[in-house]
Biotite code that builds the C-alpha atoms (Angstrom):
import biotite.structure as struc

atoms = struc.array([
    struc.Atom([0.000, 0.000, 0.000], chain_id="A", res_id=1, res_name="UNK", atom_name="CA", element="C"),
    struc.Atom([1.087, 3.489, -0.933], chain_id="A", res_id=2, res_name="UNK", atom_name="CA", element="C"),
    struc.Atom([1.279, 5.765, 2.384], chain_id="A", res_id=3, res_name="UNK", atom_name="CA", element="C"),
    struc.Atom([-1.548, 7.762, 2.469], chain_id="A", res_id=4, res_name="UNK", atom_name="CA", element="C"),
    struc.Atom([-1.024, 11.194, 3.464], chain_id="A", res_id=5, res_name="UNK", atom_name="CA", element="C"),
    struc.Atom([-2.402, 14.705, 2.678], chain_id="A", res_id=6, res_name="UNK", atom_name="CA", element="C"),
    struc.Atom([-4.737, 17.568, 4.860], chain_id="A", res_id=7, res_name="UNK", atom_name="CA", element="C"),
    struc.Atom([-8.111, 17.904, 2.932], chain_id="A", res_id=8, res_name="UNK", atom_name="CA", element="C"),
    struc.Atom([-11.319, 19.764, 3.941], chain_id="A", res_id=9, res_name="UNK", atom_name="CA", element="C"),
    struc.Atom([-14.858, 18.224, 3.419], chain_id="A", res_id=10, res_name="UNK", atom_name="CA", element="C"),
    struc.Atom([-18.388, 18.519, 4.956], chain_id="A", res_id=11, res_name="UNK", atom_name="CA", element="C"),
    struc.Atom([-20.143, 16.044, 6.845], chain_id="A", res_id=12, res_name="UNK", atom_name="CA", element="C"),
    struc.Atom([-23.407, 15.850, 5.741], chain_id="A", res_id=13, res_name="UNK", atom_name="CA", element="C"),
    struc.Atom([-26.733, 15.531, 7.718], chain_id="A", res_id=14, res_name="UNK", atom_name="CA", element="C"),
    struc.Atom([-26.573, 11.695, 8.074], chain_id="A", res_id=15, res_name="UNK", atom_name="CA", element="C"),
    struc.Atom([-22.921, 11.427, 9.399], chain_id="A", res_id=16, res_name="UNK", atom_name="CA", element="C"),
    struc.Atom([-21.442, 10.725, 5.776], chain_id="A", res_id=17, res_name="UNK", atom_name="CA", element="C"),
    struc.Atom([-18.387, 12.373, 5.379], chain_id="A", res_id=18, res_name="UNK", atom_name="CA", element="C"),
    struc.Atom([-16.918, 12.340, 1.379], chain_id="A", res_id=19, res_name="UNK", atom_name="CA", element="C"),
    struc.Atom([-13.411, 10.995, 0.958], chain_id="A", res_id=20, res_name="UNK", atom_name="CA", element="C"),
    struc.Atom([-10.891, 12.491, -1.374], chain_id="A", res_id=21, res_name="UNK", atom_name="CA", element="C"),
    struc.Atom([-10.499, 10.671, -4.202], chain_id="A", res_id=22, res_name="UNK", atom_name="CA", element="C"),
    struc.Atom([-6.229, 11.240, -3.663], chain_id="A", res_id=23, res_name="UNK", atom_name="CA", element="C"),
    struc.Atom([-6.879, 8.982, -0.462], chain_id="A", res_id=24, res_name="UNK", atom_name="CA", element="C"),
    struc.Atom([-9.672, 6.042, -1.530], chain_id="A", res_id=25, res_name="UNK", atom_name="CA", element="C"),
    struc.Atom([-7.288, 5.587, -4.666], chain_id="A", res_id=26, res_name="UNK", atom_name="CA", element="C"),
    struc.Atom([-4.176, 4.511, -2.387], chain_id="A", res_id=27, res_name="UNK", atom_name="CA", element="C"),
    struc.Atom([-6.433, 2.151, -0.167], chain_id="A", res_id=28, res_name="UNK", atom_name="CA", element="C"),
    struc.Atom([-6.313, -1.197, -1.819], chain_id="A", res_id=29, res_name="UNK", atom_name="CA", element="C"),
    struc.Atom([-10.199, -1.961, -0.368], chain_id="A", res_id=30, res_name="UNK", atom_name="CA", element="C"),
    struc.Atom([-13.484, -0.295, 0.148], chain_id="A", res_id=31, res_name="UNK", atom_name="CA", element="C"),
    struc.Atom([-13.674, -0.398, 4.345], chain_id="A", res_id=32, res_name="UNK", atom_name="CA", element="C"),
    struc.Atom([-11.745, 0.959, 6.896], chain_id="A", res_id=33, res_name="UNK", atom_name="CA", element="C"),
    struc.Atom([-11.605, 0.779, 10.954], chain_id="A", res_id=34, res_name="UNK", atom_name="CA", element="C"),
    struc.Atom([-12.473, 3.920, 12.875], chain_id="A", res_id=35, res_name="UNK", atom_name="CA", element="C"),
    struc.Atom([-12.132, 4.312, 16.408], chain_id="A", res_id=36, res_name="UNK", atom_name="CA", element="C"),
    struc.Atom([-11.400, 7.491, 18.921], chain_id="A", res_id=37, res_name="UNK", atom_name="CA", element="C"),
    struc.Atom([-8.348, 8.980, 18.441], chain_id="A", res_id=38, res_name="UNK", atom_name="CA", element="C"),
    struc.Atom([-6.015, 10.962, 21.125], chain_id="A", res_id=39, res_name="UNK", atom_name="CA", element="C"),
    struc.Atom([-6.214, 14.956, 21.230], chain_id="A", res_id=40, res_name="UNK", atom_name="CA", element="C"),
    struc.Atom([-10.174, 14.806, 19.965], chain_id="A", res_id=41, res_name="UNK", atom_name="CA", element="C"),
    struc.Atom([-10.089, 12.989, 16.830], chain_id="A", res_id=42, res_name="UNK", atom_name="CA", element="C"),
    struc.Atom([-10.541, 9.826, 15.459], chain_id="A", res_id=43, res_name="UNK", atom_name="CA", element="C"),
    struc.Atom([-8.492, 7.099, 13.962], chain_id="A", res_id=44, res_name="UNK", atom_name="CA", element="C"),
    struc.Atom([-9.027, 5.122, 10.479], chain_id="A", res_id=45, res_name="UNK", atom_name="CA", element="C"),
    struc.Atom([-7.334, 2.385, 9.428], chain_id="A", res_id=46, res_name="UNK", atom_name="CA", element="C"),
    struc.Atom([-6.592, 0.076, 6.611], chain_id="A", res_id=47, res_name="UNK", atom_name="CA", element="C"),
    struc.Atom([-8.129, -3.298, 7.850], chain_id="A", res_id=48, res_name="UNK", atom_name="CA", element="C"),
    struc.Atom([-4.626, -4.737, 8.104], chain_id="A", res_id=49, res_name="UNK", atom_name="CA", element="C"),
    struc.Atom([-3.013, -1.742, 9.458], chain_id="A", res_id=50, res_name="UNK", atom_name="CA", element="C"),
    struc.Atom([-5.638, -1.765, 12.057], chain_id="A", res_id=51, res_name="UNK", atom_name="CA", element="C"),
    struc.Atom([-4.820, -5.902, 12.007], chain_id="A", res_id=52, res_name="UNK", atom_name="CA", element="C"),
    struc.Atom([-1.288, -5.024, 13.161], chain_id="A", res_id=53, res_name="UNK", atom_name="CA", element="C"),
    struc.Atom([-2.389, -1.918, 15.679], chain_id="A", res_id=54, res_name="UNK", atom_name="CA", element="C"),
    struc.Atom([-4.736, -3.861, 17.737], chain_id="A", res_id=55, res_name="UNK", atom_name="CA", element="C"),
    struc.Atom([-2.858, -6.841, 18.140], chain_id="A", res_id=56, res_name="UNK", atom_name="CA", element="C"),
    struc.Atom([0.095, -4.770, 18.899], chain_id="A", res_id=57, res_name="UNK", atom_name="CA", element="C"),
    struc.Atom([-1.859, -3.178, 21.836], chain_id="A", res_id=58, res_name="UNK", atom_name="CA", element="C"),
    struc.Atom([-3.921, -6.727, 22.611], chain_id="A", res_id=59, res_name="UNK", atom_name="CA", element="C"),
    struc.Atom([-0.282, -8.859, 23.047], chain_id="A", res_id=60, res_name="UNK", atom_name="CA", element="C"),
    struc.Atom([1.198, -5.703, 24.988], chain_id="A", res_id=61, res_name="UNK", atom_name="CA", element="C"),
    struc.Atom([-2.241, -5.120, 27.651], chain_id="A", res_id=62, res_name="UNK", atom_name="CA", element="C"),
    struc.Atom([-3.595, -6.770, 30.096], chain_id="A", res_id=63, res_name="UNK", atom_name="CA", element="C"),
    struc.Atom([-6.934, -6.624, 31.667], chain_id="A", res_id=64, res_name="UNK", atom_name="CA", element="C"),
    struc.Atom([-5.540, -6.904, 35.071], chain_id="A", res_id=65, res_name="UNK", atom_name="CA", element="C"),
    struc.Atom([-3.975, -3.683, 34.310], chain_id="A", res_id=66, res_name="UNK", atom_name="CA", element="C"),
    struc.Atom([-5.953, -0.359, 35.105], chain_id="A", res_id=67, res_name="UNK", atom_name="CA", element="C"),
    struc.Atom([-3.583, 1.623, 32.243], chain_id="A", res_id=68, res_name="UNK", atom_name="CA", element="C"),
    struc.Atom([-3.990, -1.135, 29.950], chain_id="A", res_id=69, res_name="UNK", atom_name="CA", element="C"),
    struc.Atom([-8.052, -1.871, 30.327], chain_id="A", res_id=70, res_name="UNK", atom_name="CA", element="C"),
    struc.Atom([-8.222, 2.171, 29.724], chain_id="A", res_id=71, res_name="UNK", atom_name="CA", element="C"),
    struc.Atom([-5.975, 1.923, 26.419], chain_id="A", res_id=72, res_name="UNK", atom_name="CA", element="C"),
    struc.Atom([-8.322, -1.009, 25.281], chain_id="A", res_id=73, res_name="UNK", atom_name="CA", element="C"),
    struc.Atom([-11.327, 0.662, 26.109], chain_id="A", res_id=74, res_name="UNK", atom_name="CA", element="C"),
    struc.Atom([-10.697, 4.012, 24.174], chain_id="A", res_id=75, res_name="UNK", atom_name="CA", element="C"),
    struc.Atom([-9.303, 2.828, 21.516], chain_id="A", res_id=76, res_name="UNK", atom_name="CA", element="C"),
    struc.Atom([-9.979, -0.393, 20.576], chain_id="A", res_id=77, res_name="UNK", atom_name="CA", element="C"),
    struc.Atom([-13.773, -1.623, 21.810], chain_id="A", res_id=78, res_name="UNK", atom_name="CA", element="C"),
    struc.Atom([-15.185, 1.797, 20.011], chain_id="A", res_id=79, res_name="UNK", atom_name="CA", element="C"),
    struc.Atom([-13.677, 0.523, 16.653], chain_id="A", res_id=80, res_name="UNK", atom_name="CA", element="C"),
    struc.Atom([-16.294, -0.041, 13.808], chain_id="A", res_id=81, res_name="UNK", atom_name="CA", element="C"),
    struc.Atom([-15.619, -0.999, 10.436], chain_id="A", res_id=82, res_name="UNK", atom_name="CA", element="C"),
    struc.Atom([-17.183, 1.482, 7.984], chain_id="A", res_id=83, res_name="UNK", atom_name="CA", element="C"),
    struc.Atom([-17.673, 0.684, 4.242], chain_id="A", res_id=84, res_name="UNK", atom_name="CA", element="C"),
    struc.Atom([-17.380, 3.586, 1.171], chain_id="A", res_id=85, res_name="UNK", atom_name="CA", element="C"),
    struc.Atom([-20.530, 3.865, -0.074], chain_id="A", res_id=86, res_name="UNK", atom_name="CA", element="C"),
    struc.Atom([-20.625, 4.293, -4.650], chain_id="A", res_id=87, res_name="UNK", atom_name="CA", element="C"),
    struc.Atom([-20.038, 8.026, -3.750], chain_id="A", res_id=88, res_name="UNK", atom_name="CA", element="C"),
    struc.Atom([-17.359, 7.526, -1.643], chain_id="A", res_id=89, res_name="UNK", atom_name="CA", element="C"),
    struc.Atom([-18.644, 8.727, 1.210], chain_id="A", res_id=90, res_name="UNK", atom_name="CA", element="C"),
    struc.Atom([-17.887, 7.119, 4.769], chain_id="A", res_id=91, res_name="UNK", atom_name="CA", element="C"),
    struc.Atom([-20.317, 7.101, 7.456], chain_id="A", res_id=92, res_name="UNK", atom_name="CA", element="C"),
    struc.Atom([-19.232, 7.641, 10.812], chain_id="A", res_id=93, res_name="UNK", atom_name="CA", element="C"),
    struc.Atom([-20.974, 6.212, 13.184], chain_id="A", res_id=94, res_name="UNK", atom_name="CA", element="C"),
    struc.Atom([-22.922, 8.933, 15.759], chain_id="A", res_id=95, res_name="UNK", atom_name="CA", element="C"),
    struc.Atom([-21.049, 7.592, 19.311], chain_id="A", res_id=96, res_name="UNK", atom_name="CA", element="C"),
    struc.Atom([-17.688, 8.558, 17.496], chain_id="A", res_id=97, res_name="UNK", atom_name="CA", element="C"),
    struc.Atom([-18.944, 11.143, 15.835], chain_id="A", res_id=98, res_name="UNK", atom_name="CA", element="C"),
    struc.Atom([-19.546, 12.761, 19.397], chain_id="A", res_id=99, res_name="UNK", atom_name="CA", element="C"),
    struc.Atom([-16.701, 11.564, 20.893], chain_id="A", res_id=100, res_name="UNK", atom_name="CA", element="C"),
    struc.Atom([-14.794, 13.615, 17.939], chain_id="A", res_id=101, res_name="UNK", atom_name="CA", element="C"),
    struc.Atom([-17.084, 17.045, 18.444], chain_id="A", res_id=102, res_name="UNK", atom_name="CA", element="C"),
    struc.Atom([-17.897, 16.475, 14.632], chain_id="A", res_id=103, res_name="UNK", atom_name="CA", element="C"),
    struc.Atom([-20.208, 18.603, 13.649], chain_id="A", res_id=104, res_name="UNK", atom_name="CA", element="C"),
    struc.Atom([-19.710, 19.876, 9.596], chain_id="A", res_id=105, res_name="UNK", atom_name="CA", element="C"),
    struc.Atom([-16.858, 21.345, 8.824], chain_id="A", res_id=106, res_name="UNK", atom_name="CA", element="C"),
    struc.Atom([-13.978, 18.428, 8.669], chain_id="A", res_id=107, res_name="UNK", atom_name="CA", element="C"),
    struc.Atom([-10.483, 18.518, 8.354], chain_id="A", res_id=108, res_name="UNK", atom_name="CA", element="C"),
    struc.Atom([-9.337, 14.906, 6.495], chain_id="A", res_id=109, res_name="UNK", atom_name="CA", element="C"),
    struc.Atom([-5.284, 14.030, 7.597], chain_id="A", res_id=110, res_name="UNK", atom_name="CA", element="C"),
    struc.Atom([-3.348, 11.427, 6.047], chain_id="A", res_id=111, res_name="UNK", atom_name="CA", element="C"),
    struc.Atom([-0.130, 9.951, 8.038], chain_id="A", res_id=112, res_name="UNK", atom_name="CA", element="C"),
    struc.Atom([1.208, 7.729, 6.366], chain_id="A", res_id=113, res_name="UNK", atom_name="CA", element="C"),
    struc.Atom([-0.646, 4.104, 8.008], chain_id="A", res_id=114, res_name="UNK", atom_name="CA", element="C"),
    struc.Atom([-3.509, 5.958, 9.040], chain_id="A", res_id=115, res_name="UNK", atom_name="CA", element="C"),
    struc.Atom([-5.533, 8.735, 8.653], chain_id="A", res_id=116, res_name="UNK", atom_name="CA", element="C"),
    struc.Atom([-7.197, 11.029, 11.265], chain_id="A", res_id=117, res_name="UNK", atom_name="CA", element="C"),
    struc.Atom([-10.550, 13.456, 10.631], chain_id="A", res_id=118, res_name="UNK", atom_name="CA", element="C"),
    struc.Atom([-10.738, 16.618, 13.149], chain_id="A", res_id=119, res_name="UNK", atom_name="CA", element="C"),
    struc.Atom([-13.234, 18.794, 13.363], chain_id="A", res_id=120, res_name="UNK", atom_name="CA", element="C"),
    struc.Atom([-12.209, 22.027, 11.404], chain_id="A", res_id=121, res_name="UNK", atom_name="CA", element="C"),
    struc.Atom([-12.276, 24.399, 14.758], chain_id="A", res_id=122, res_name="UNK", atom_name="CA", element="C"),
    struc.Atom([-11.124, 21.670, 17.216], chain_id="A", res_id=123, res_name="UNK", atom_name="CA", element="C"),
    struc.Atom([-8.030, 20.954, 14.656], chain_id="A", res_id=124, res_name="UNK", atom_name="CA", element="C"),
    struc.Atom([-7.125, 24.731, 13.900], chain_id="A", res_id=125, res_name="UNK", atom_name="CA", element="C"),
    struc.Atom([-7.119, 24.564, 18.511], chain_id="A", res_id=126, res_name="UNK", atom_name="CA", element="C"),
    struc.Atom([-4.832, 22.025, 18.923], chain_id="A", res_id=127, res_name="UNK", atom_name="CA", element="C"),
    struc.Atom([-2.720, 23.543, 16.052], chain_id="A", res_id=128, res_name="UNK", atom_name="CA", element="C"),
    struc.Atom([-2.252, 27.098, 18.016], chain_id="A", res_id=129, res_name="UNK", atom_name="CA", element="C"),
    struc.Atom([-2.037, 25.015, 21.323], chain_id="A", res_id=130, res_name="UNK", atom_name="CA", element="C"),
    struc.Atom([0.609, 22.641, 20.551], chain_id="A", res_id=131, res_name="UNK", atom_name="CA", element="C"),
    struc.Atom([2.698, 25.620, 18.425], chain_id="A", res_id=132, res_name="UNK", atom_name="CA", element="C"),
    struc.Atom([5.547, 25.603, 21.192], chain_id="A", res_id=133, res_name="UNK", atom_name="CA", element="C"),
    struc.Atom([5.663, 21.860, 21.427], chain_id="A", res_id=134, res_name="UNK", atom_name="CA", element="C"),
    struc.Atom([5.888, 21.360, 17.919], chain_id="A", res_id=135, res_name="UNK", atom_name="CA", element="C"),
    struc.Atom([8.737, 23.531, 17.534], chain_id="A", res_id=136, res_name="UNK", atom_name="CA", element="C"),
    struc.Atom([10.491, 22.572, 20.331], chain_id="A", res_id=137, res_name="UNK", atom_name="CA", element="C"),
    struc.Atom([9.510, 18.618, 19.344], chain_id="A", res_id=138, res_name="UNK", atom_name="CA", element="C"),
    struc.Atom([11.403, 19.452, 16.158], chain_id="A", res_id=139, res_name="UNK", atom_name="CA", element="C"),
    struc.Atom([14.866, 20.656, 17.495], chain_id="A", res_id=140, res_name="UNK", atom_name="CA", element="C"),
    struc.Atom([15.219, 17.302, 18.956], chain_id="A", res_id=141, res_name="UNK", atom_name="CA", element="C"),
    struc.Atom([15.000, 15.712, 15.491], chain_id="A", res_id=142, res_name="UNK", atom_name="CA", element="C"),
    struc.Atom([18.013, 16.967, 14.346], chain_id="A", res_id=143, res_name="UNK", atom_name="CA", element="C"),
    struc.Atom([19.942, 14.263, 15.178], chain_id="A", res_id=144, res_name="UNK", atom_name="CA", element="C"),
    struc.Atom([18.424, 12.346, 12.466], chain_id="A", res_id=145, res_name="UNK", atom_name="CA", element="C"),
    struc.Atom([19.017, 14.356, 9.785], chain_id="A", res_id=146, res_name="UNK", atom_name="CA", element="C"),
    struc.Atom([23.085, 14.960, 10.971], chain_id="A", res_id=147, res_name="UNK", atom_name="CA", element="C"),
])
């Protein structure tokens, strides 16, 4: 699979349907993907074996006698739904994450790489300003790689 990454814009509509760019849906080699919550108020879609190799990733390193690990499992991985492109390719996201993401219309579409993440449009441009100083700061300690 080709990485899938890009920011696009698009409107959910009044049923929860939210139209994929074409740019993305042509990279994913099938017509579903996973969605679950996301960290920072978004959520998470997945290739069905990306998401293969994320939950059992989480499943062989959690365990339910673990308060951390139960929490992990329960935000991320018992919300999960598979959601099929419909012949427009639109998505429909189900209403529980829908809430859980403050989605309302206006949707910001982010592809990284594996995965991609939808934000609401306000909520995203917020965590942008927020996480400014981090980012910059996260940065500087990158430049080890690139020596």
């Amino acid at each position: 699979m080709e990485l899938l990454t890009g920011e696009y814009r698009n409107t959910l509509d009044e049923k929860g349907r939210l139209l994929f760019p074409a740019k993305l849906r042509s990279v994913l080699n099938e017509n579903t993907l996973m969605i679950t919550q996301g960290l920072d108020g978004c959520l998470w879609l997945y290739p069905p074996a990306e998401w293969k190799n994320f939950s059992e990733k989480l499943m062989q390193h959690a365990s339910p006698f673990d308060a951390k690990s139960r929490s992990v499992l329960r935000h991320l991985i018992a919300p999960a739904q598979q959601a099929d492109f419909d012949k427009s390719g639109r998505i429909s996201i189900p209403q529980s994450l829908r809430t859980s993401a403050s989605l309302s219309k206006d949707c910001v579409i982010l592809g990284i790489n594996k995965y991609i993440e939808i934000w609401d449009v306000a909520k995203y441009s917020e965590y942008l300003e927020k996480t400014e100083i981090t980012f910059k700061e996260s940065t500087e300690s990158l430049s080890e790689i690139f020596l």
